[in-house]
C-alpha positions as CSV (number, residue, x, y, z in Angstrom):
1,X,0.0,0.0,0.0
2,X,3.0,2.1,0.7
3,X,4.6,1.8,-2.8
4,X,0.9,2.7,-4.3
5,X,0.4,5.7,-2.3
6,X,3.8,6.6,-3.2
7,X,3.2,6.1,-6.8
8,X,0.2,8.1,-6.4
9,X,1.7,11.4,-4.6
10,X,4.6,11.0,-7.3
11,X,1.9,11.7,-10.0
12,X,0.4,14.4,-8.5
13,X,3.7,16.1,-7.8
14,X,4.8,15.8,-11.4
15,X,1.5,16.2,-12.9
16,X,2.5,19.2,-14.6
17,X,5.4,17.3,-16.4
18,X,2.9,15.0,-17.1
19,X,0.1,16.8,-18.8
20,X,3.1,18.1,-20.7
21,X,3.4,14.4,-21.9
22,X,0.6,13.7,-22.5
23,X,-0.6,14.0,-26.3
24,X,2.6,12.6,-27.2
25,X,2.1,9.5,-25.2
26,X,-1.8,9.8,-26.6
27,X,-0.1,9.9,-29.8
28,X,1.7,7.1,-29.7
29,X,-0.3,4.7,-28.2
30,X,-2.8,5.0,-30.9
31,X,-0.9,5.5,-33.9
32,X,2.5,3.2,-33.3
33,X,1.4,0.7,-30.2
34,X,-2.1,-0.3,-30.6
35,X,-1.4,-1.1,-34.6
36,X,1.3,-3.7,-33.7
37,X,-1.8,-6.1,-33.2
38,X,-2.1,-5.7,-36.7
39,X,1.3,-7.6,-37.4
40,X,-0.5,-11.2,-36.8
41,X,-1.8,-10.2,-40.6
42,X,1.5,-11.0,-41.5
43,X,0.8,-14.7,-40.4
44,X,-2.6,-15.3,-41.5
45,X,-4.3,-15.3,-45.2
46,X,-6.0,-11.8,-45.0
47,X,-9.7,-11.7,-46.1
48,X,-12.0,-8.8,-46.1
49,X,-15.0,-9.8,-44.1
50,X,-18.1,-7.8,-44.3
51,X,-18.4,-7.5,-40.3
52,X,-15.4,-5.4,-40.2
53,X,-11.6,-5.5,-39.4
54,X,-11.8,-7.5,-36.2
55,X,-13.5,-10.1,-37.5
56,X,-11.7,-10.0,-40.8
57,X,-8.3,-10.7,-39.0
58,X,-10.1,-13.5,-36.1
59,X,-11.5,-15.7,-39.6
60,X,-8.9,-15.2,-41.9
61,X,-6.9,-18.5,-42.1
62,X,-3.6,-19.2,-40.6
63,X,-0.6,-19.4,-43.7
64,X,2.3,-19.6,-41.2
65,X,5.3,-18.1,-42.8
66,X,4.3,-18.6,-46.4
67,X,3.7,-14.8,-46.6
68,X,7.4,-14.0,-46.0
69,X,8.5,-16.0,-48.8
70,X,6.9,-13.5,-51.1
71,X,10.1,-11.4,-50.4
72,X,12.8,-14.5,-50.5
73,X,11.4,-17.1,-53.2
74,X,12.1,-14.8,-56.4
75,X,14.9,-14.5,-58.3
76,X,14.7,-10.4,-56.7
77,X,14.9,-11.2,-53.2
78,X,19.0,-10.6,-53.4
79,X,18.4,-7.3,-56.1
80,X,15.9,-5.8,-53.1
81,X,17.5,-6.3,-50.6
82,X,21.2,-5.5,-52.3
83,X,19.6,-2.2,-53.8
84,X,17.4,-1.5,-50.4
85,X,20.6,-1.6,-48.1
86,X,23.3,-0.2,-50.2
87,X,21.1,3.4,-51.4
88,X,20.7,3.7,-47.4
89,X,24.0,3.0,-46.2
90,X,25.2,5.5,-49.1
91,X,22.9,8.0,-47.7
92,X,23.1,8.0,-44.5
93,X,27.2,7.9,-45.6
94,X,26.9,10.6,-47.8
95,X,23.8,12.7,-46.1
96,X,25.8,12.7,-42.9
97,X,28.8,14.1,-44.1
98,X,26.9,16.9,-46.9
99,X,24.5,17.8,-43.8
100,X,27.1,18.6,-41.5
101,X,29.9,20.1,-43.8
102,X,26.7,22.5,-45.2
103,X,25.9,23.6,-41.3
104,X,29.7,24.6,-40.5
105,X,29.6,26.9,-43.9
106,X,26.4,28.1,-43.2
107,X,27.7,29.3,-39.2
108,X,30.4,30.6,-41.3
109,X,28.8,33.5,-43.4
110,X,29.0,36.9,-41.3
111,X,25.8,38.6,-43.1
112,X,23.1,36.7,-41.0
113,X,20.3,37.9,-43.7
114,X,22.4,36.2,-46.2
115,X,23.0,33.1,-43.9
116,X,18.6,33.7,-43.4
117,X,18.7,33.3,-47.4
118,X,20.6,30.1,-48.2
119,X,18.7,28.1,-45.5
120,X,15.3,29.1,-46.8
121,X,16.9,28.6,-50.2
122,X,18.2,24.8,-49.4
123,X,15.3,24.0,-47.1
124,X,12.6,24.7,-49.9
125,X,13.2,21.3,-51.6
126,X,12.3,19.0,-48.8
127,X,8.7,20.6,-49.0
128,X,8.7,19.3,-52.4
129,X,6.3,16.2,-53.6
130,X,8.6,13.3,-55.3
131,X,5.8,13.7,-58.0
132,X,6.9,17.5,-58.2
133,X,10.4,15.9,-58.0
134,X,10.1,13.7,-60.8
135,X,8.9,15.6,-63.1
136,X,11.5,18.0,-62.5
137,X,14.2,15.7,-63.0
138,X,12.3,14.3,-66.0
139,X,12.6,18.0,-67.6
140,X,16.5,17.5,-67.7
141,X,16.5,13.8,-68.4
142,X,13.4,13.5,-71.4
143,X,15.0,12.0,-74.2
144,X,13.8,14.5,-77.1
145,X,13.4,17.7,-74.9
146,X,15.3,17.4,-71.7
147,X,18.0,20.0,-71.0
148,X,20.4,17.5,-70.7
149,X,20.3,15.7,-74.1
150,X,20.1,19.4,-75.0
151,X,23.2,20.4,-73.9
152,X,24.8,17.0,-75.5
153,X,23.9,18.0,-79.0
154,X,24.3,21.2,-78.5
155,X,28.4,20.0,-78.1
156,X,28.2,17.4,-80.9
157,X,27.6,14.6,-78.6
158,X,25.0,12.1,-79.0
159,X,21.6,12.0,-76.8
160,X,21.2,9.5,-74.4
161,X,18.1,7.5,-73.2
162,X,18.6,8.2,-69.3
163,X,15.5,6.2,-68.7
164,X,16.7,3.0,-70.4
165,X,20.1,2.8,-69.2
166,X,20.7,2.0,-65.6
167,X,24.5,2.9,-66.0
168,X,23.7,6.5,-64.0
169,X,20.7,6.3,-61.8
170,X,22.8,4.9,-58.9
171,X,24.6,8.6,-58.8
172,X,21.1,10.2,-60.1
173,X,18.8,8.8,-57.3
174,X,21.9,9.7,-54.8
175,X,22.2,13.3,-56.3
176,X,18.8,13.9,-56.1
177,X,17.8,12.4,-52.8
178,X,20.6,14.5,-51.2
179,X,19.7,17.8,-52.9
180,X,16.1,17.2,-51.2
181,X,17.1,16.5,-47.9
182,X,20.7,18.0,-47.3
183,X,18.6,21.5,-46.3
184,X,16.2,19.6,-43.6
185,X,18.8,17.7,-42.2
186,X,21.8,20.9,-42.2
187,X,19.3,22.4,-40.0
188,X,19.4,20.4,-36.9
189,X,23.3,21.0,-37.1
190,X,23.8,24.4,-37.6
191,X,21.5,24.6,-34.6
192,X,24.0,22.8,-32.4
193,X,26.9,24.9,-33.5
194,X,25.0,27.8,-32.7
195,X,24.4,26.5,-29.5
196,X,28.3,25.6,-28.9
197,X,29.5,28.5,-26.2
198,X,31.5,31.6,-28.4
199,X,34.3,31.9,-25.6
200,X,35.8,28.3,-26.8
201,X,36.7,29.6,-30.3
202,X,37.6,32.9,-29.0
203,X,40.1,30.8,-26.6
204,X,41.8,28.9,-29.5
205,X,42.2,31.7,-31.6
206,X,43.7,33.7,-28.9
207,X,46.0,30.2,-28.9
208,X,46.9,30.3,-32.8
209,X,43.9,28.4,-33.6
210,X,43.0,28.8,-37.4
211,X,39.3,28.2,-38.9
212,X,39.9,24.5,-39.9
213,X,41.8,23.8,-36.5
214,X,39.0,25.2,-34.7
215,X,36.1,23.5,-37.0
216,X,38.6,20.1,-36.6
217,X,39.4,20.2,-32.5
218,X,35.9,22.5,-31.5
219,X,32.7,22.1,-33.6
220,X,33.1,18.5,-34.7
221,X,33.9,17.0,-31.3
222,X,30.9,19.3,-29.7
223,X,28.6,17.5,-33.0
224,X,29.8,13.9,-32.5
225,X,27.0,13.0,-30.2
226,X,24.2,14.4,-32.2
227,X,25.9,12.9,-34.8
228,X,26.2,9.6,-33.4
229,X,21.6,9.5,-32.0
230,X,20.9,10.4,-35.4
231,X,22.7,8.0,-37.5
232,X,21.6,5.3,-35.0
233,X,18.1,6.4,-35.8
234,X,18.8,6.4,-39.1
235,X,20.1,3.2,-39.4
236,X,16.8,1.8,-37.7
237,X,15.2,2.6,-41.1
238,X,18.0,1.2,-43.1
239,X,15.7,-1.6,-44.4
240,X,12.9,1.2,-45.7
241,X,13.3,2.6,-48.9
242,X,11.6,6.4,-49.7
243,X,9.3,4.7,-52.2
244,X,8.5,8.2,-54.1
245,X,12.3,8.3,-54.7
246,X,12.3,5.0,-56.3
247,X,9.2,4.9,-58.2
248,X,8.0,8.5,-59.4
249,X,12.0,9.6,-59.7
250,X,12.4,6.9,-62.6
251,X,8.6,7.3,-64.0
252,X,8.8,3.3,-63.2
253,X,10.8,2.5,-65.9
254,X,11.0,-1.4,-65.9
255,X,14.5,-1.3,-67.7
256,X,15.9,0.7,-64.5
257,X,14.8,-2.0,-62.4
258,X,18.1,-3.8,-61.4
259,X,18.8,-0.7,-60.3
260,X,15.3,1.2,-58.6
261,X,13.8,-1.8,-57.4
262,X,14.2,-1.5,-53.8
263,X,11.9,-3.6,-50.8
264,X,9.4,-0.6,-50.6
265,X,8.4,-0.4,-54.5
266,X,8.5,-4.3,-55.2
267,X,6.1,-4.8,-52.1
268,X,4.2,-1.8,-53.8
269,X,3.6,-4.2,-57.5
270,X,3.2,-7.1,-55.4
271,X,0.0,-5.4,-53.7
272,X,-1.3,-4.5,-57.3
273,X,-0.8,-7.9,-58.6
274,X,-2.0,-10.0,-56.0
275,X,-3.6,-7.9,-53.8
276,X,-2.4,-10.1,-50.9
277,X,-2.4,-7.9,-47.7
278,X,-0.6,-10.3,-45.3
279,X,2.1,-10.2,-47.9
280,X,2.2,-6.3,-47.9
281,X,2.6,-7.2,-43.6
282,X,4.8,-9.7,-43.5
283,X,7.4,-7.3,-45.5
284,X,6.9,-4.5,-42.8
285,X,7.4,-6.7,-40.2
286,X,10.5,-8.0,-41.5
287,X,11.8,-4.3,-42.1
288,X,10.5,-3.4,-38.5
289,X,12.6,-6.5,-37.1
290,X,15.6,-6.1,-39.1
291,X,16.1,-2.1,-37.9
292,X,15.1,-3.2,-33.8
293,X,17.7,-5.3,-34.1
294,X,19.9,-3.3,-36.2
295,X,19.5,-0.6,-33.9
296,X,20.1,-2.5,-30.6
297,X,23.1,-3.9,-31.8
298,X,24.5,-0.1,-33.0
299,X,23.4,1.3,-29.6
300,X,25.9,-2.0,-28.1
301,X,28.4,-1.2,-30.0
302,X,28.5,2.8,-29.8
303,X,28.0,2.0,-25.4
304,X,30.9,0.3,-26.0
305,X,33.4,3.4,-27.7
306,X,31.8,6.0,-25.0
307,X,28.3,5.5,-23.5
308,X,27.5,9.3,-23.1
309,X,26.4,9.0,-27.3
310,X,24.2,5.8,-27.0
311,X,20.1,6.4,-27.6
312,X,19.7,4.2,-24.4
């Protein structure tokens, strides 16, 4: 009775935090929690029953794991997951690196309008649609009017077929995914250098210090945490692939396929073939497994080097 009434005064003393909390915790509950019921569909042969979702789920028959060999029994299953891990472990790479090195030049400019100016500027993109996107990268890369074939005869050079030849969509799709997000994601760093106290680079350049020594022995040390939680978080979601990269970006082309298909967009045809919804399940709960674990393992491993930049 003790530990309840303590548990009880503890509320009361925090409820303030609490309340605080509270549509968060509201939030996710309903929207991430409660739908993990939903991953027994994964295990079962969905069927639409006209008494609702409850009862569609409760009389739909048991298949076991025969919905996750959808993924692994084609000749695909290597090309998916292949294409799937390396675009993500290029971008988180690449991302990382572009996001951070555009923050520190950013901090850099003395005119703070200007400064104002280039963040608007590079954050504008990552309000864009991937339809808007596409269609966009389809006015440089259309075979009989895009700017780029353009630009090749316009030199003597003959046009090429972008969306034929999958010879230059790996450094397309890279290009273009990083020019969408490199603004959103320089953001959250250039607010950490702002944060970083002024009288540490006033001391090393009273000590010699030059711009890149400072940048080298101040900002990036006092960035390596933030660093570290977001590409643990990243890699959670190393398994998901942004579909309206993969699929609007190359207009679907099936000769780019060796090099587009990714889990996301081949789950996507699947659905429109079959229409098998405990297929469609099964692949989420594979990529939600794959990142928990990929994730735990990360945090381990990162607790190991120095726990102070672990999630947990």
């Amino acid at each position: 009775m003790n530990g309840l009434a303590g548990f009880f005064r503890s509320l009361n003393r925090n409820k303030a935090i609490l309340l605080m909390v509270l549509p968060g915790a509201l939030w996710f509950l309903i929207f991430s929690y409660i739908p993990m019921a939903g991953a027994i569909i994964a295990f079962k042969e969905y069927r639409v029953s006209r008494h609702g979702f409850i009862d569609s789920v409760i009389s739909s028959a048991w298949v076991g794991l025969d919905n996750f060999k959808f993924l692994f029994s084609t000749n695909d299953a290597w090309i998916i997951t292949r294409n799937t891990l390396l675009y993500n472990v290029v971008f988180i790479v690449i991302g990382l690196v572009a996001a951070v090195a555009m923050a520190i030049v950013l901090s850099e400019i003395a005119s703070k309008r200007m400064s104002k100016l280039y963040q608007t500027g590079m954050f504008m993109p990552y309000f864009l649609s991937w339809v808007i996107v596409g269609y966009f990268a389809f006015s440089f890369l259309s075979l009989d009017k895009g700017l780029l074939n353009q630009a090749l005869r316009g030199i003597g050079l003959d046009p090429v077929n972008w969306y034929s030849d999958p010879t230059y969509w790996p450094f397309i799709l890279v290009f273009i995914s990083l020019w969408k997000a490199i603004g959103y994601n320089s953001v959250v760093y250039l607010a950490s250098i702002l944060g970083i106290d002024r009288s540490l680079y006033e001391a090393a350049m009273i000590d010699g210090a030059n711009k890149w020594q400072q940048i080298k022995n101040i900002t990036i040390p006092m960035l390596t945490p933030l660093m570290t939680i977001l590409t643990l978080l990243a890699i959670g979601k190393i398994f998901y692939a942004d579909f309206g990269l993969f699929y609007q970006v190359p207009r679907d082309s099936g000769a780019l396929y060796s090099v587009t298909n990714v889990i996301d967009t081949y789950v996507y045809r699947g659905l429109k073939t079959t229409g098998e919804f405990g297929m469609v399940t099964a692949a989420g709960l594979y990529q939600s497994l794959v990142g928990f674990i990929l994730v735990i393992t990360s945090n381990w491993i990162v607790g190991r080097v120095n726990k102070d930049n672990t999630l947990f």
